[in-house]
DRENTORKOL-3810 file (N, C-alpha, C; in nm, 4 decimals):
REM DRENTORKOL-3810
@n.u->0.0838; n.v->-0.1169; n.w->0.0000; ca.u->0.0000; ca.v->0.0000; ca.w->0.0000; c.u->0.0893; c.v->0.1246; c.w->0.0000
@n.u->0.0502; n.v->0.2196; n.w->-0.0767; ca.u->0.1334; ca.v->0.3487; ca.w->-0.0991; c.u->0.0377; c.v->0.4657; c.w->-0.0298
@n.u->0.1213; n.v->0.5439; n.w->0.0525; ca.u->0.0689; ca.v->0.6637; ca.w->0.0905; c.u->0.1347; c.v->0.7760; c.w->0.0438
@n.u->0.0836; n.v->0.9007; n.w->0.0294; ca.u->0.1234; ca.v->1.0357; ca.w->0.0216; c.u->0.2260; c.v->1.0726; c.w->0.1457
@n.u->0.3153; n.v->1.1840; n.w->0.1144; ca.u->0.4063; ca.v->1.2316; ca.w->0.2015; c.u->0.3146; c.v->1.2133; c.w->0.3652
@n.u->0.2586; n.v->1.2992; n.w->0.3255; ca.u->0.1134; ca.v->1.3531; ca.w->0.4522; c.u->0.0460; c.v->1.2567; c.w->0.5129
@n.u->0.0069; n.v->1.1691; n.w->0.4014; ca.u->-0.0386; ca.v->1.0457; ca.w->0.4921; c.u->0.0431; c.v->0.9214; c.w->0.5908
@n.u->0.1631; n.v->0.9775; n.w->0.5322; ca.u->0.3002; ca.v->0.8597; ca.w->0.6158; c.u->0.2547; c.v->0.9451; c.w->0.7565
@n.u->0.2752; n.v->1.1395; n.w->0.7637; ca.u->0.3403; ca.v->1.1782; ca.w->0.8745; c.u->0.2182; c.v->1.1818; c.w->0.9882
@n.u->0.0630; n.v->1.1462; n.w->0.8967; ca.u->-0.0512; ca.v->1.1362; ca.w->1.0151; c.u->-0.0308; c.v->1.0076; c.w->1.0443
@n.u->-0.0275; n.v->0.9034; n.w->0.9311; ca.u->0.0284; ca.v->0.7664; ca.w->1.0327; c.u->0.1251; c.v->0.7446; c.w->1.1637
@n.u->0.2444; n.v->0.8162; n.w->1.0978; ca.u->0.3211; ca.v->0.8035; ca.w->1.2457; c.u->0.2985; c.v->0.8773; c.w->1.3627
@n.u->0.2074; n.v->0.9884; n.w->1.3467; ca.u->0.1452; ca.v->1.0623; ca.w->1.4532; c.u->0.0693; c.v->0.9570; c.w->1.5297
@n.u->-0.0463; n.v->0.9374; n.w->1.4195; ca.u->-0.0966; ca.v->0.8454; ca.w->1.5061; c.u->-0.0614; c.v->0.6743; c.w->1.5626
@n.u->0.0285; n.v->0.6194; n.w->1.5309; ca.u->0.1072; ca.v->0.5716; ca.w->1.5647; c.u->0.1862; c.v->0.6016; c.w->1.7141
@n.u->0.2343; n.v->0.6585; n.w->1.7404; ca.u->0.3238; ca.v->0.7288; ca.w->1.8742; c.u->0.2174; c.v->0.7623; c.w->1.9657
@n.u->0.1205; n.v->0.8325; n.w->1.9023; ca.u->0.0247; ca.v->0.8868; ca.w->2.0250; c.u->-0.0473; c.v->0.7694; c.w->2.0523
@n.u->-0.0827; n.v->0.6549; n.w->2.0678; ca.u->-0.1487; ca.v->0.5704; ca.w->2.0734; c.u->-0.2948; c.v->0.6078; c.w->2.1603
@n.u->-0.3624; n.v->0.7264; n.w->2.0876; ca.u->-0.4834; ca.v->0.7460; ca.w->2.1214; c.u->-0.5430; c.v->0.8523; c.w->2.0190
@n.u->-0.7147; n.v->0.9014; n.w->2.0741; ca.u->-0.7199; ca.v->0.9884; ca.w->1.9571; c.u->-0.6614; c.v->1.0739; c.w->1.9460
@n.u->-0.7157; n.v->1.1139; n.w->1.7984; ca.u->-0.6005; ca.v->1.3037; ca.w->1.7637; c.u->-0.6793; c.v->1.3702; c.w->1.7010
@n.u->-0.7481; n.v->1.4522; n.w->1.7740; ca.u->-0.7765; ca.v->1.5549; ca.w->1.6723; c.u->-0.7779; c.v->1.5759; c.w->1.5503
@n.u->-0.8372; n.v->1.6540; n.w->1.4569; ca.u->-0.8271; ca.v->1.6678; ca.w->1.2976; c.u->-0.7288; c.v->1.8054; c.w->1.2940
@n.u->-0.7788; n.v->1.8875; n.w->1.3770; ca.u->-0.6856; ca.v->2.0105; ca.w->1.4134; c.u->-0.5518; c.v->1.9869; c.w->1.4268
@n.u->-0.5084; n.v->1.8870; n.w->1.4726; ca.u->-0.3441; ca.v->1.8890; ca.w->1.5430; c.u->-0.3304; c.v->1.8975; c.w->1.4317
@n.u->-0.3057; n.v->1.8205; n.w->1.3021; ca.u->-0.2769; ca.v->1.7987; ca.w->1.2344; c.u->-0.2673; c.v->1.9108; c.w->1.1476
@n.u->-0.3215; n.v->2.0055; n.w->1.1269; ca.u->-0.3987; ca.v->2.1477; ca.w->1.0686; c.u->-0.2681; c.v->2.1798; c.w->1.1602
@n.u->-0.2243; n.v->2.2222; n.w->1.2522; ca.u->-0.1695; ca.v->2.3503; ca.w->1.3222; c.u->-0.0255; c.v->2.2615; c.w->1.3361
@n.u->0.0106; n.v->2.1917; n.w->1.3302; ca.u->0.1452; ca.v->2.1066; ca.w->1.3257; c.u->0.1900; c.v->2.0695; c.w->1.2395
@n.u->0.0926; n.v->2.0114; n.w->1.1371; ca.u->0.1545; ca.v->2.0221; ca.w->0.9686; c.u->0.1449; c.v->2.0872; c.w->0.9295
@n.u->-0.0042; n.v->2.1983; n.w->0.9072; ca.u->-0.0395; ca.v->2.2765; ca.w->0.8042; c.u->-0.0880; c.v->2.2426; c.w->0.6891
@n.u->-0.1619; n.v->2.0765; n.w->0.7119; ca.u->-0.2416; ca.v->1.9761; ca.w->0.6145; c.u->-0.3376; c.v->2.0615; c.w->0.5963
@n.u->-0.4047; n.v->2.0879; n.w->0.4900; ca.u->-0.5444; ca.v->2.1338; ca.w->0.4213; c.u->-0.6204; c.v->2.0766; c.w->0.4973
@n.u->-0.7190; n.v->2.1223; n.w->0.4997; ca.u->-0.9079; ca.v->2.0047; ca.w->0.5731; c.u->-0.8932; c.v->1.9073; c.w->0.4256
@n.u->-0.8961; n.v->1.9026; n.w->0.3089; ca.u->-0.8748; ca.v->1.8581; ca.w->0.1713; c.u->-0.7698; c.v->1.7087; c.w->0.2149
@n.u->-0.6615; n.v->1.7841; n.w->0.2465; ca.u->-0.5117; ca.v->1.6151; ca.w->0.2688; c.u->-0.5865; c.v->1.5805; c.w->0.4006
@n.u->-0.6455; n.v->1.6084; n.w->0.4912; ca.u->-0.6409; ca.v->1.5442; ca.w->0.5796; c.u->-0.8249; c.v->1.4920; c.w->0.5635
@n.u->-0.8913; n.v->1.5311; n.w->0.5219; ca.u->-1.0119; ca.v->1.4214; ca.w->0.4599; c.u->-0.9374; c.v->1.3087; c.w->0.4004
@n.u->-0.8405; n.v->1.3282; n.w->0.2781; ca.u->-0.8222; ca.v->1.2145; ca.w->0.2036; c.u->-0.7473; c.v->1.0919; c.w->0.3264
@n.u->-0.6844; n.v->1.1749; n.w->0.3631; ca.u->-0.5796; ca.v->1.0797; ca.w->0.4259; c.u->-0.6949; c.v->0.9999; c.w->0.5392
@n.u->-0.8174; n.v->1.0659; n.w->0.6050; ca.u->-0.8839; ca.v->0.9819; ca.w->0.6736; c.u->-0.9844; c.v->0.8848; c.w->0.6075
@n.u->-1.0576; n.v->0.9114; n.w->0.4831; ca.u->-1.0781; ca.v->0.8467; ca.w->0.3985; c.u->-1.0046; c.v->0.6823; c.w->0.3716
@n.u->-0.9065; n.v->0.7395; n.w->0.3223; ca.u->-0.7877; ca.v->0.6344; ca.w->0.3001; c.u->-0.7841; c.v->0.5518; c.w->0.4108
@n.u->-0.7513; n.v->0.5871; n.w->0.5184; ca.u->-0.7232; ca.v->0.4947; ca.w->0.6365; c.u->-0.8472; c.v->0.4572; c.w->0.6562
@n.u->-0.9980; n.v->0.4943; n.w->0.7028; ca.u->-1.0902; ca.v->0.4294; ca.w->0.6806; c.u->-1.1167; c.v->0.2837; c.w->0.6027
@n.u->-1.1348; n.v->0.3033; n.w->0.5016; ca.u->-1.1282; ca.v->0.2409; ca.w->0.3562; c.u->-1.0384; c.v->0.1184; c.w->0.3892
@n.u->-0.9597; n.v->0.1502; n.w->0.3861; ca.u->-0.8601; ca.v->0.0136; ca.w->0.4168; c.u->-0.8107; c.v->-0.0678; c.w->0.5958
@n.u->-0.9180; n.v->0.0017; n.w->0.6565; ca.u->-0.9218; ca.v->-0.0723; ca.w->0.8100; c.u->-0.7878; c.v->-0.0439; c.w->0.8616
@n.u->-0.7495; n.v->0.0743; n.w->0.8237; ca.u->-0.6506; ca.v->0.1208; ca.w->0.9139; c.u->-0.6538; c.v->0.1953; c.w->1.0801
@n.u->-0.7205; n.v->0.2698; n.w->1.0548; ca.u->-0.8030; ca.v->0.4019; ca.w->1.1782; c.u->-0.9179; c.v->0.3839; c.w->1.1493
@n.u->-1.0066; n.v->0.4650; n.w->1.2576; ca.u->-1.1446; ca.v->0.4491; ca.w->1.2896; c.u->-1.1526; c.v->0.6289; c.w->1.3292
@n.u->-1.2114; n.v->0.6958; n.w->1.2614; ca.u->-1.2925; ca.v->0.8338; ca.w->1.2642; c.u->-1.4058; c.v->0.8492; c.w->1.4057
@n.u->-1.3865; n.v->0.9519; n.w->1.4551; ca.u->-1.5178; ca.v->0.9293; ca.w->1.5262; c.u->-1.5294; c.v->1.1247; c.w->1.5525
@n.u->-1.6238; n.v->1.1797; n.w->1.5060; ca.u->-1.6427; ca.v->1.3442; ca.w->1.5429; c.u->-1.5482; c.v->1.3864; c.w->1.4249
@n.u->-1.4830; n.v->1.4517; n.w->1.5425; ca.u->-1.3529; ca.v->1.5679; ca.w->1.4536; c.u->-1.2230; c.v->1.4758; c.w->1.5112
@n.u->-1.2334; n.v->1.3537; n.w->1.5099; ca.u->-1.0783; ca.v->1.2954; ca.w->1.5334; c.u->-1.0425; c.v->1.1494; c.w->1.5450
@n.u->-0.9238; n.v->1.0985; n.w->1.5161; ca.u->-0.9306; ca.v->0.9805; ca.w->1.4678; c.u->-0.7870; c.v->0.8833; c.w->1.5446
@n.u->-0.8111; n.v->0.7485; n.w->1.5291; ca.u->-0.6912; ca.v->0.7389; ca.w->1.5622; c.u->-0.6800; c.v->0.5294; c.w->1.5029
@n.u->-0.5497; n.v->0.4785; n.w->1.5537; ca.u->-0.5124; ca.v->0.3582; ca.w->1.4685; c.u->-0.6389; c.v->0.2479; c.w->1.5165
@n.u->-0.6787; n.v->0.1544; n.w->1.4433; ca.u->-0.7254; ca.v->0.0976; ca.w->1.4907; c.u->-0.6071; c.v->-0.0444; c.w->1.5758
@n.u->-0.6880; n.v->-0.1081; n.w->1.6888; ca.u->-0.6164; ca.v->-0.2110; ca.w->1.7151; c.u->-0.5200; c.v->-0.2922; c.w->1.6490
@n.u->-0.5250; n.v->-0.3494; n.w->1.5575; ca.u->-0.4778; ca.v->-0.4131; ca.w->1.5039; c.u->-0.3751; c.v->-0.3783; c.w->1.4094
@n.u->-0.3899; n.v->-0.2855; n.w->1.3498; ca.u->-0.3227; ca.v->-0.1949; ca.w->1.2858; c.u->-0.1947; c.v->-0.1212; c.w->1.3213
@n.u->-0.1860; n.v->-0.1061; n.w->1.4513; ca.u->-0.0540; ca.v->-0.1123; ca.w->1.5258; c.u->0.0668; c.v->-0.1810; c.w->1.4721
@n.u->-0.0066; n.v->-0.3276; n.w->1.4763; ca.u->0.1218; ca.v->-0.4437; ca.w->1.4393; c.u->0.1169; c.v->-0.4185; c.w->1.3163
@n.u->0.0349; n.v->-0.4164; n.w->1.2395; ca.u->0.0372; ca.v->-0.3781; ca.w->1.0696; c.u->0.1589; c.v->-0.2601; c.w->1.0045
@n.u->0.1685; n.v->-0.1556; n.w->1.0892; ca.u->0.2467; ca.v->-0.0419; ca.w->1.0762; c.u->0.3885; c.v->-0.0807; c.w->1.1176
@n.u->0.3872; n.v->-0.1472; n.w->1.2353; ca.u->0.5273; ca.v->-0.2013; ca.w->1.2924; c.u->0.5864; c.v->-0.2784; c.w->1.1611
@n.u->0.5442; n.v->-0.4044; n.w->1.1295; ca.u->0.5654; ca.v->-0.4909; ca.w->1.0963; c.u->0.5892; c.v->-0.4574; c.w->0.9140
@n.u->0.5435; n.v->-0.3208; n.w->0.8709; ca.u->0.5860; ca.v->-0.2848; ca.w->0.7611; c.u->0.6226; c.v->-0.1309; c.w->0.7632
@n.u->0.6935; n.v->-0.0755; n.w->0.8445; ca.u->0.7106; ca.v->0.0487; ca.w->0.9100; c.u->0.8643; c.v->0.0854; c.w->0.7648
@n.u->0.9288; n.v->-0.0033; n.w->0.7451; ca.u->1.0418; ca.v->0.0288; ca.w->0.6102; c.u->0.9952; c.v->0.0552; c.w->0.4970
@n.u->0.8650; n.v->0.0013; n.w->0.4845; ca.u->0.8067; ca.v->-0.0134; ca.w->0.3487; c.u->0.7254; c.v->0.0976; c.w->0.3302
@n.u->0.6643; n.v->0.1513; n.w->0.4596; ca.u->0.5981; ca.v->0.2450; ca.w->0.4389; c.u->0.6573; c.v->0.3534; c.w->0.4400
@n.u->0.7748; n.v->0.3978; n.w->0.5783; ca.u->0.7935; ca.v->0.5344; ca.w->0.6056; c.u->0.9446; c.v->0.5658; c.w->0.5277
@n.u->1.0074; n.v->0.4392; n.w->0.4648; ca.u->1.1836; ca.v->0.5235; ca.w->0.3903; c.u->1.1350; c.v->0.4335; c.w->0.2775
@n.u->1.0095; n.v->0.5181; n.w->0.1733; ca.u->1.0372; ca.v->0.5041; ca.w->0.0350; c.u->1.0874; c.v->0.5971; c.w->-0.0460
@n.u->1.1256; n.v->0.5680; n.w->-0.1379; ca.u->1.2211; ca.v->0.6558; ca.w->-0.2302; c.u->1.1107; c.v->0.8634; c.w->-0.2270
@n.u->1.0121; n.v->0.8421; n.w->-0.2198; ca.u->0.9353; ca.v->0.9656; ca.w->-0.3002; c.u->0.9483; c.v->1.0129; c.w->-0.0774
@n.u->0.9654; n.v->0.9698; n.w->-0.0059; ca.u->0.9309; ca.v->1.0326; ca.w->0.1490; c.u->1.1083; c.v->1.0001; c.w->0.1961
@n.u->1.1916; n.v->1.0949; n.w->0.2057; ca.u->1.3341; ca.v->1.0829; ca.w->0.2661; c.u->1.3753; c.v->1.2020; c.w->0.3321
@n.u->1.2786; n.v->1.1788; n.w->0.4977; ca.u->1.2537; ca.v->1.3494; ca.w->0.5274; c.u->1.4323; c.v->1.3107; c.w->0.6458
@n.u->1.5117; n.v->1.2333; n.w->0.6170; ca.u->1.6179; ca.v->1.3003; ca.w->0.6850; c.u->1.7266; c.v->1.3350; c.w->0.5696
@n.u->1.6704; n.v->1.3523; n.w->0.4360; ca.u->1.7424; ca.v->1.4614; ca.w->0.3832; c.u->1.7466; c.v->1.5818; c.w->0.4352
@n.u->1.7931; n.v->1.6662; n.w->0.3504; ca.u->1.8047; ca.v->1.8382; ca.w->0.4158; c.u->1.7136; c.v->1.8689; c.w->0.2967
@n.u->1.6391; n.v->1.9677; n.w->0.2701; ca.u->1.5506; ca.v->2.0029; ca.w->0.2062; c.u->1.6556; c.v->2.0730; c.w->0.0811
@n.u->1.6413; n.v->2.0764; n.w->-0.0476; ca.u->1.7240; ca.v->2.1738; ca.w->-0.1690; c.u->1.7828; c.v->2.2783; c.w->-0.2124
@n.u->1.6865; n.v->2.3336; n.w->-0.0724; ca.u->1.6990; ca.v->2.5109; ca.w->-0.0597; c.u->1.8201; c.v->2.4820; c.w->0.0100
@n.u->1.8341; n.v->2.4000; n.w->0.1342; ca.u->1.9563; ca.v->2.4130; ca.w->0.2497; c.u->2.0933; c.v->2.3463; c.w->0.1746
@n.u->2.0880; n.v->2.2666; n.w->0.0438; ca.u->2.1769; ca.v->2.2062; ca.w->-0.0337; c.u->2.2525; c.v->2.3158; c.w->-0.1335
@n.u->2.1509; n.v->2.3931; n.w->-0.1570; ca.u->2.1818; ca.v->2.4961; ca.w->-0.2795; c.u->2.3087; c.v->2.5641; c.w->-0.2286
@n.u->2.2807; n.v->2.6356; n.w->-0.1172; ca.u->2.3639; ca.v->2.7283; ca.w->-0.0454; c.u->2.4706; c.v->2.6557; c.w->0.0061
@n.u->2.4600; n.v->2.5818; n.w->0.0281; ca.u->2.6371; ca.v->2.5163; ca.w->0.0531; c.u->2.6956; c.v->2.4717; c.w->-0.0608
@n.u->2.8573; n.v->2.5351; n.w->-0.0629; ca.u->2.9380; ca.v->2.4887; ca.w->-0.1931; c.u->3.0169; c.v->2.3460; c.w->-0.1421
@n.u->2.9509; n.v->2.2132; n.w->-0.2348; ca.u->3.0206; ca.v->2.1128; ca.w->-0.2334; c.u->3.0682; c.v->2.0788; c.w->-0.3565
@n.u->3.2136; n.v->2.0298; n.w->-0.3410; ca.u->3.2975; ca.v->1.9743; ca.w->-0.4604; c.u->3.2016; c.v->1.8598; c.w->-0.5310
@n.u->3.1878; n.v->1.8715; n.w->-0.6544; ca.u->3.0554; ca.v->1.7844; ca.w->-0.7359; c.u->3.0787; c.v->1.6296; c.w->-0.7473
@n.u->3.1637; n.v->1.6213; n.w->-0.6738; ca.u->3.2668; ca.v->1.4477; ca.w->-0.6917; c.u->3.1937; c.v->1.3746; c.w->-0.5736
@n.u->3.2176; n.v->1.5144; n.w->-0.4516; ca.u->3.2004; ca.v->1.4486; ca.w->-0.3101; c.u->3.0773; c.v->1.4116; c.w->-0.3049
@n.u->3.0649; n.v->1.2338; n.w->-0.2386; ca.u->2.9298; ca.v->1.1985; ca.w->-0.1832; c.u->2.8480; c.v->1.2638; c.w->-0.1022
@n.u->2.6954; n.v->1.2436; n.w->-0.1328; ca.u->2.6194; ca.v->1.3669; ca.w->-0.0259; c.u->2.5658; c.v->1.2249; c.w->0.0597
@n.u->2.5853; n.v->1.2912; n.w->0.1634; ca.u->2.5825; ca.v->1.1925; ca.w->0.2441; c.u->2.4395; c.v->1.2412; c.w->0.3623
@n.u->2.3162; n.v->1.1709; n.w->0.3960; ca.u->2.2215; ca.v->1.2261; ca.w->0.4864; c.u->2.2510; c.v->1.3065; c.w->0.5859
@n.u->2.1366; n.v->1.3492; n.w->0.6848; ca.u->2.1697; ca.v->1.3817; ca.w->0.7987; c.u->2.1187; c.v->1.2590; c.w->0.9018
@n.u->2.1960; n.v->1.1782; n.w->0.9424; ca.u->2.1613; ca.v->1.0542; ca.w->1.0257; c.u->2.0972; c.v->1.1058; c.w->1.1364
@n.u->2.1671; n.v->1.2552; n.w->1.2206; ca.u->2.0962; ca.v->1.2651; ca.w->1.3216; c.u->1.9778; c.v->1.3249; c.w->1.3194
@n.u->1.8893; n.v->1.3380; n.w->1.2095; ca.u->1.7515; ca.v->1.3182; ca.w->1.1707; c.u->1.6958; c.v->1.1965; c.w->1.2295
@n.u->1.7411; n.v->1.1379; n.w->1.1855; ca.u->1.6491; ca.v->0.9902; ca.w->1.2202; c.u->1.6063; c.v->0.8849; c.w->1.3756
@n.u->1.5148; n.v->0.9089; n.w->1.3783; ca.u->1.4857; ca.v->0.8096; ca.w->1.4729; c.u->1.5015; c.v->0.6761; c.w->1.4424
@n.u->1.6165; n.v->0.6230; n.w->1.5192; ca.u->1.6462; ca.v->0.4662; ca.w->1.4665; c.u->1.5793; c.v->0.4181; c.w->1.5575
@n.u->1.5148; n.v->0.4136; n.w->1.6972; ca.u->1.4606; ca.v->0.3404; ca.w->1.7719; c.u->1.3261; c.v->0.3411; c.w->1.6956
@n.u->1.3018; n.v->0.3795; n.w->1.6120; ca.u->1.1438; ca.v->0.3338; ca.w->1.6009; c.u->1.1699; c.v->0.2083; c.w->1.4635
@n.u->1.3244; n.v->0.2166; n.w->1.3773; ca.u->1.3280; ca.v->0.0978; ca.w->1.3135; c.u->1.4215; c.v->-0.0235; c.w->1.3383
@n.u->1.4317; n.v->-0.0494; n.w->1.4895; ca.u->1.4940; ca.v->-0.1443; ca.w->1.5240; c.u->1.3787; c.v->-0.2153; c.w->1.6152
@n.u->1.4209; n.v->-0.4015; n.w->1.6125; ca.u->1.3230; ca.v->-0.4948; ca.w->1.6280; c.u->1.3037; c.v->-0.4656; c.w->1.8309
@n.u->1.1575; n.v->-0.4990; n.w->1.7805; ca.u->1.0824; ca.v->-0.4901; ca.w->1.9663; c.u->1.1359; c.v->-0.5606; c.w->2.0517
END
């Protein structure tokens, strides 16, 4: 299953918080449209991911282990590689065109992709 940038970063929200969340957080912490964040609840609906209830939503049971258990596949695909540095912050630094670009590792949360 493929998600949008947006829909990885409400998954792992809701993921971590292991309860509901608001439709708002998401609005004032991402800056998701009401538009990405319908689809994205839609989506998770639809495929028995989360369960909607009012104005807020969160994983369903089972779905926990579902996310764990394919957490590589979903959150470091080629089109979502948020511990790059963004293009703008690449532009402005002069690197020799030979030298490897190498991530920012201390981006990454490795405890969330190492085994339970």
């Amino acid at each position: 299953m493929k998600f949008l940038p947006f829909e990885r970063e409400m998954l792992r929200v809701l993921f971590e918080k292991d309860d509901w969340v608001d439709f708002y957080f998401f609005h004032d912490k991402y800056l998701l449209s009401p538009g990405q964040i319908a689809h994205a609840i839609r989506n998770f609906s639809e495929n028995n991911i989360a369960e909607a209830e009012e104005r807020r939503i969160r994983l369903m049971p089972h779905a926990y282990d579902w996310v764990y258990a394919n957490r590589k596949a979903i959150f470091l695909s080629r089109t979502h590689r948020y511990w790059s540095k963004p293009m703008v912050e690449r532009q402005q630094e002069s690197i020799d065109p030979t030298t490897p670009y190498l991530p920012s590792l201390g981006s990454v949360d490795f405890r969330f992709f190492s085994d339970r």
